[in-house]
C-alpha positions in Angstrom: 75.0 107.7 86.9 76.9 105.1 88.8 74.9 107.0 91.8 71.8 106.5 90.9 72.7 102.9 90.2 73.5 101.9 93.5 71.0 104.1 95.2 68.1 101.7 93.4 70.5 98.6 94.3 68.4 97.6 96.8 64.8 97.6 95.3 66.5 94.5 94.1 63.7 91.9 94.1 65.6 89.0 94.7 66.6 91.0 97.8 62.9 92.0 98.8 61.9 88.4 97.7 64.8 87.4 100.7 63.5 89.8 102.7 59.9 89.0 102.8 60.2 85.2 103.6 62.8 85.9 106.1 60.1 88.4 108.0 57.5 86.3 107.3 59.5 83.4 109.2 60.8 85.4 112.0 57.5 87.7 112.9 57.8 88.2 116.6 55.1 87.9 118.9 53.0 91.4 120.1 53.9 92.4 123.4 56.2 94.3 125.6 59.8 94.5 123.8 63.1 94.6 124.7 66.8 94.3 123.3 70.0 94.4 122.8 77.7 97.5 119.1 79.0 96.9 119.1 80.1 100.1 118.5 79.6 102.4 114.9 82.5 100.6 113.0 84.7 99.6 115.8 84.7 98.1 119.5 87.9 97.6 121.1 90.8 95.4 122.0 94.1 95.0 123.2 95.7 98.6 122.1 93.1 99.4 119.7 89.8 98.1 119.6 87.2 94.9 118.4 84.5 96.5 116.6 85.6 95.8 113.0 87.3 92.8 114.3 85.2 91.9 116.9 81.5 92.4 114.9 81.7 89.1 113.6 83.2 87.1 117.0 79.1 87.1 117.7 78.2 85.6 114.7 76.5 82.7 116.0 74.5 84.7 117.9 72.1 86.4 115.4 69.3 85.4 114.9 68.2 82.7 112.0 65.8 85.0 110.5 68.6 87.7 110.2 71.1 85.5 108.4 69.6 86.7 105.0 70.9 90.0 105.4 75.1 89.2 104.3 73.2 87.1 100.9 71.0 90.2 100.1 74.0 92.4 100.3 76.2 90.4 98.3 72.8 90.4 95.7 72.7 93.9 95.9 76.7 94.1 94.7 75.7 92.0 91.3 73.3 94.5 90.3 75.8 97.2 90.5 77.3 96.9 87.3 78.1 100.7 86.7 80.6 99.9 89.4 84.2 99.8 88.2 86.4 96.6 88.6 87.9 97.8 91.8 85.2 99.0 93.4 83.5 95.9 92.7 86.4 94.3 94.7 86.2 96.8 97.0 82.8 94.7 97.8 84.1 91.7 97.6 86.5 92.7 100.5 83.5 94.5 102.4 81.7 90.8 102.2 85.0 88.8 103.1 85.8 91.0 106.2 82.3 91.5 107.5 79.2 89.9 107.5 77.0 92.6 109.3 78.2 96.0 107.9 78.4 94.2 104.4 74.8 94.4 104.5 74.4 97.1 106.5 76.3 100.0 104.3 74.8 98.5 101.0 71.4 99.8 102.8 72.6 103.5 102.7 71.4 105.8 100.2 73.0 106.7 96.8 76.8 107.6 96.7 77.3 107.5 100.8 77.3 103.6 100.4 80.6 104.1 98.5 81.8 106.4 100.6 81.2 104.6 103.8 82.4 101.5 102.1 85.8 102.4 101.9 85.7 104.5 104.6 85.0 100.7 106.1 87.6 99.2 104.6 90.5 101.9 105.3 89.7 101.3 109.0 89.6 97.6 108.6 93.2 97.9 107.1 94.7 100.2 109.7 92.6 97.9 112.4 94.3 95.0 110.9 97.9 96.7 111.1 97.1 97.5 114.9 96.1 94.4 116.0 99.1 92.5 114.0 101.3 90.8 117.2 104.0 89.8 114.7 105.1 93.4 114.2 107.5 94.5 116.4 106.3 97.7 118.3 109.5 99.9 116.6 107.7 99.3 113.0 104.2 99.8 113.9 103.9 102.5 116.0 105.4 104.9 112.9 103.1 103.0 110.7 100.0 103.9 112.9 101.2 107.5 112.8 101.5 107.4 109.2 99.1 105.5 108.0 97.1 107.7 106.4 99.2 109.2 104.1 99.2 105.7 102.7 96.1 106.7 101.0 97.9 108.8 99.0 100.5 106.2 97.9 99.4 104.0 94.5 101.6 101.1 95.1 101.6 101.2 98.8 100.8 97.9 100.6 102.0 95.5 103.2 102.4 91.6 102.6 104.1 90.5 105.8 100.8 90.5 108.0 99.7 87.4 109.3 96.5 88.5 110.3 93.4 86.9 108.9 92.3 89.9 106.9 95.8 90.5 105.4 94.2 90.8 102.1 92.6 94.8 102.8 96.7 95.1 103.5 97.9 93.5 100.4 95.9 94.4 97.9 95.5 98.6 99.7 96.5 99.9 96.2 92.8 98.8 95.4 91.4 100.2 98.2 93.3 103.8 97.9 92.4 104.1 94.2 88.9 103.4 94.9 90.0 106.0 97.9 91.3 108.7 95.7 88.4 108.0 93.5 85.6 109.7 95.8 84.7 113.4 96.0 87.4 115.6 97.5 84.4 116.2 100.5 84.9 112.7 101.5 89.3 112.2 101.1 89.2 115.1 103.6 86.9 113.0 106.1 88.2 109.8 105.4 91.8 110.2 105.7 91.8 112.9 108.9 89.5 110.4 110.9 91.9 107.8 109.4 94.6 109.8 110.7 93.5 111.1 114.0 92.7 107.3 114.9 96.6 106.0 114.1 97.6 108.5 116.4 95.1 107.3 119.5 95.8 103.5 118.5 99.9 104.3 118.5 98.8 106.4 122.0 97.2 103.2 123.6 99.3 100.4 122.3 101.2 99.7 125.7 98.8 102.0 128.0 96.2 101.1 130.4 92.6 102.7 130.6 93.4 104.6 134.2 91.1 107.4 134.7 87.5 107.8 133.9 88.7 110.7 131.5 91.4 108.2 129.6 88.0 105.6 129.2 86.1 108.8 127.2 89.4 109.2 125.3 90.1 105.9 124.4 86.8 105.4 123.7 87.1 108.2 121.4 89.6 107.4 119.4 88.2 103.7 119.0 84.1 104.3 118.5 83.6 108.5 118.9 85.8 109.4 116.2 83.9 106.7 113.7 80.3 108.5 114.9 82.1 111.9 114.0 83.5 110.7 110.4 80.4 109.2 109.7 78.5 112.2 110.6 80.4 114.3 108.4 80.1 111.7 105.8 76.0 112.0 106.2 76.7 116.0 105.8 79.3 115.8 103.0 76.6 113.1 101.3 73.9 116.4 101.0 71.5 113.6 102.4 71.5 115.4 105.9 72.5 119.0 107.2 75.6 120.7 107.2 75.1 121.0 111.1 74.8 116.9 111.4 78.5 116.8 110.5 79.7 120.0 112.3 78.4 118.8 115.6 81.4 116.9 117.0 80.5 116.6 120.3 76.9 114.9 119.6 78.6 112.1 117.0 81.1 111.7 119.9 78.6 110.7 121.9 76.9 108.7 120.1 80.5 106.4 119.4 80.6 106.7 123.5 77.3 104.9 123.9 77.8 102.3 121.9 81.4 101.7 122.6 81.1 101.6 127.0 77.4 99.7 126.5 79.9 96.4 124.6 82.7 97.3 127.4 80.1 97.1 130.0 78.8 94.0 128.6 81.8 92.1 128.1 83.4 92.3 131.5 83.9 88.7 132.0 84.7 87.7 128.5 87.6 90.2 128.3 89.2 89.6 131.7 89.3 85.8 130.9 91.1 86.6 128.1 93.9 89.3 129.3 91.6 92.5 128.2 91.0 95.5 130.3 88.6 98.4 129.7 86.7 98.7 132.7 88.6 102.0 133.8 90.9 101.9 137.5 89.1 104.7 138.4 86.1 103.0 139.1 86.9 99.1 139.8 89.5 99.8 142.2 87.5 101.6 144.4 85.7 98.0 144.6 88.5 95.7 144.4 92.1 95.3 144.4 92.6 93.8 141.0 89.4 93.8 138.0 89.3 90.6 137.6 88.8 90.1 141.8 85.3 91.3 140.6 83.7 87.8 139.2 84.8 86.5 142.7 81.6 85.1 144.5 82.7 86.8 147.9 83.0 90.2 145.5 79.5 90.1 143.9 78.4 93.3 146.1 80.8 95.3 144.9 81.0 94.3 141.5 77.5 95.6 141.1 78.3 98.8 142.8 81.2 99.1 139.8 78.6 98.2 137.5 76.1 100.3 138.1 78.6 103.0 138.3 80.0 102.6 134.5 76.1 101.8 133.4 75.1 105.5 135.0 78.5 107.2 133.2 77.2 105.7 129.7 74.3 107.0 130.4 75.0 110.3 130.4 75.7 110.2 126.8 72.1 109.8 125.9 70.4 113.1 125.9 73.2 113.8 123.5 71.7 110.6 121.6 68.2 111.7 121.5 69.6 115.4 120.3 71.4 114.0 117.7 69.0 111.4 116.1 66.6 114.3 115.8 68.7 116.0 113.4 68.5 113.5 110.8 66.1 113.7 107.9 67.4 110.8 105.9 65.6 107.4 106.1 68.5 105.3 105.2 70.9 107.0 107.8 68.3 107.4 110.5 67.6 103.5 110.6 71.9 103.1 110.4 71.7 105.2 113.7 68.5 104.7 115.3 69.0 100.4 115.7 72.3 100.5 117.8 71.3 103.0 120.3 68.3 101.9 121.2 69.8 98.2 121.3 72.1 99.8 123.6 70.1 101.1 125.9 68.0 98.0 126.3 71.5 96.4 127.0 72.5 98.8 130.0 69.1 98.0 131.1 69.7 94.2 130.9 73.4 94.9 132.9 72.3 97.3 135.6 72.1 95.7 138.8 72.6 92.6 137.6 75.6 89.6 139.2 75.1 88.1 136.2 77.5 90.0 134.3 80.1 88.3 136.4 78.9 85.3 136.3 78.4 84.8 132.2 76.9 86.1 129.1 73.6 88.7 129.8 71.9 89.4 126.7 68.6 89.7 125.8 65.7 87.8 124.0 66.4 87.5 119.6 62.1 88.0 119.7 62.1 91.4 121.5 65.2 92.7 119.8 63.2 92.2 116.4 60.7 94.2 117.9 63.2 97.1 118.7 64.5 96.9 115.2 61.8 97.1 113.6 59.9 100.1 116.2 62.8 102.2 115.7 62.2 103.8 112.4 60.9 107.4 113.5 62.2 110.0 116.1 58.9 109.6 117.9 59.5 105.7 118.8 63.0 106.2 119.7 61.8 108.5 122.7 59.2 105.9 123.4 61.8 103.2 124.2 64.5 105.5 125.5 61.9 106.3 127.6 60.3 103.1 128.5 64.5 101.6 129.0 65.1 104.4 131.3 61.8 104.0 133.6 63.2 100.1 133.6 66.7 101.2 135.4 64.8 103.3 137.4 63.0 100.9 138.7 65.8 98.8 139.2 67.9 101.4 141.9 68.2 99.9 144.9 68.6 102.8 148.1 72.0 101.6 148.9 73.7 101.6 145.8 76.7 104.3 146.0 76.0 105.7 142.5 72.0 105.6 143.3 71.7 109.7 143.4 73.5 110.3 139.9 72.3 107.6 138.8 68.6 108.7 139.1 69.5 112.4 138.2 71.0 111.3 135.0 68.1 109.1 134.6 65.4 112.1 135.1 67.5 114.0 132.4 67.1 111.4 129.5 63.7 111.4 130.9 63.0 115.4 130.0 64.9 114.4 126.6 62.0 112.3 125.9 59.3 114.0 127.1 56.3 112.8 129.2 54.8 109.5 128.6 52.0 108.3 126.6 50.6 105.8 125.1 52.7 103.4 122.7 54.2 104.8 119.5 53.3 102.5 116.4 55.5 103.0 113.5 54.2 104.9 110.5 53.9 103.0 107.3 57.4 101.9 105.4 57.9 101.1 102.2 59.3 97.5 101.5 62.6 99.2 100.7 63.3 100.6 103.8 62.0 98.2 105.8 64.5 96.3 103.9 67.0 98.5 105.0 65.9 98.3 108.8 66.3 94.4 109.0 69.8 94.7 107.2 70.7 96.9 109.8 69.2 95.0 112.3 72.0 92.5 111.5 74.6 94.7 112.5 72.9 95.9 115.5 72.2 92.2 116.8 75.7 91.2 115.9 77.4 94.4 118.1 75.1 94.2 120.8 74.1 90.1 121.4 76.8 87.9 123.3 77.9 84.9 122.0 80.1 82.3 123.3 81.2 80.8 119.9 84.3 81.7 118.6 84.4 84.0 115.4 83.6 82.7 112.2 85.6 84.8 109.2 87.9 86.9 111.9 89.6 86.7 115.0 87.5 88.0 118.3 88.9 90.7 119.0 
């Protein structure tokens, strides 16, 4: 079975022999760790977002020892030769339009890498249509709306883009008949995710992030409703519960977490270049414009803002913890497990801290190694939620307007973990999956790590 084929794709040992001399070269040190999405499948940008745009803008940024993970991947697509000639370009897309999740979907188990591959690549092509400036607004927006009956469409493409990843637009008769080609279970998923998105990118084309209620739904439409299509991929895949993909409001979350941790994050990068997600609820109660924030005579109140929208994403984490201890799958645990706690170590990094205003604050490529490799179990995940959390803490200063929810919300995640003990060590792995964790790590490091080069193979958005 074509299954079966690509579920042992990546006991490849040209992969593992990659593998094992990358790890081998990039072995962190033992000691305390730390570390740093974008978001599930998408971050966000102008109308839309900059997660499948925007994963590779931080390119330069990963770390050496990672860089094996796009080669293994695209090793991984030569042994699949059960695969048909258009799913095998559906590959070759995957590879030219992302160098992180390339790797990191070819590390999921059996027939949920195809699935999540196109899913991939149907959000990359309605991404692309979004973020096209040549297309006047009186074309797109019914295009957005529409877009996912395209699926449906055999010959349906569009060659007037002059975005960089036209080709997932030109050559979407590929794509849909590799679409239409998957179980009925995952059309349904695919193209209503696909759907409900259009109609949330066409809702924020021309429209400001006001209210802290807008920021949850924008960041719904752009991160939460990926967690909740790949949830019910996970579900659809047999490889987890039916309840994993039922459970709407715990995928939300996680899509929430990841997607306000990179909007936190990237304060100063976005303002210089004309982007606003930081939500006028919260900065004007600091300032009179956002950008005023990275002004030197502002820096007290800029980390009152920030500590503010640090202790909302918060909030989404005992969701986090419930919803990681649902899974049951290796594969999709490690595909969940990285970001978040990357995530968390990156609010921890941003609370409290001028930097943020001042430049890039990420954290050190040694300790978020560590992380990726640590979070493999349910059992470690608490352990450096946990140990994350106590670092906020820690960091509160009595004056701080948000100090009193802040430290409530932190003594919730804190019963979500459950008391502390002594450091969890992560059971035994087989090569394969820890395989699987450092091509994940890849994708984590890339959504989560600042970078001040420009993008390599796609515009930063």
């Amino acid at each position: 079975m074509a299954a079966a084929a690509a579920g042992a794709c990546c006991k490849c040992p040209i992969s593992l022999s990659v593998f094992k001399r990358s790890l081998s070269a990039a072995a962190p040190p033992r000691g305390p760790t730390a570390a740093s999405p974008r978001s599930l499948l998408r971050r966000r940008d102008g109308g839309g977002e900059r997660g499948l745009r925007g994963e590779a803008a931080r390119s330069a940024s990963v770390p050496t020892s990672l860089a094996f993970g796009r080669h293994a991947a695209l090793c991984c697509v030569s042994c699949q030769e059960s695969m048909s000639q258009s799913l095998r370009t559906c590959y070759v897309y995957l590879n030219q339009t992302s160098r992180s999740f390339a790797a990191v979907i070819q590390a999921l188990d059996g027939e949920l890498r195809h699935a999540v591959c196109i899913f991939y690549l149907v959000l990359r092509a309605l991404d692309t249509l979004e973020d096209d400036m040549s297309i006047p607004l009186h074309t797109k927006l019914p295009m957005l709306n529409d877009f996912h009956t395209f699926l449906y469409q055999d010959a349906w493409n569009f060659s007037d883009s002059r975005e960089k990843d036209r080709q997932v637009l030109e050559d979407f008769p590929t794509i849909s008949l590799e679409f239409r080609n998957l179980a009925e279970e995952y059309r349904e998923v695919i193209s209503d995710i696909c759907r409900r998105m259009g109609v949330g990118m066409a809702e924020f084309l021309e429209k400001k992030v006001a209210s802290m209620k807008e920021w949850d739904k924008y960041c719904h439409y752009v991160a939460g409703l990926v967690g909740i299509g790949l949830s019910r991929l996970f579900s659809a895949s047999r490889l987890e519960e039916a309840q994993v993909g039922r459970d709407a409001h715990l995928a939300n979350s996680m899509g929430l977490f990841l997607q306000k941790t990179n909007i936190i994050r990237d304060y100063l990068e976005d303002t210089r270049e004309g982007r606003a997600f930081w939500p006028q609820e919260a900065w004007s109660q600091f300032a009179g414009r956002l950008e005023d924030l990275a002004q030197p005579e502002k820096l007290e109140s800029a980390v009152a803002c920030l500590n503010l929208l640090v202790t909302d994403a918060l909030r989404h984490v005992p969701d986090v913890i419930a919803y990681l201890a649902r899974l049951r799958n290796q594969s999709v645990f490690n595909f969940c497990a990285i970001p978040q706690v990357m995530a968390i170590a990156t609010l921890s990094s941003c609370y409290n801290n001028p930097r943020v205003f001042e430049g890039v604050v990420k954290i050190r490529k040694g300790q978020a190694v560590t992380l990726m490799m640590e979070a493999t179990n349910m059992a470690a995940v608490r352990d450096i939620v946990r140990r994350y959390s106590q670092e906020i803490a820690r960091k509160v200063s009595p004056s701080d307007p948000s100090r009193d929810e802040t430290l409530r919300v932190l003594a919730l995640i804190g019963d979500k973990c459950g008391s502390s003990g002594p450091p969890v060590r992560s059971p035994h792995l087989s090569p394969v999956y820890l395989s699987a964790a450092m091509l994940l790590a890849a994708v984590s490091w890339q959504y989560l790590s600042a970078a001040a080069a420009p993008p390599a193979d796609m515009h930063g958005h």
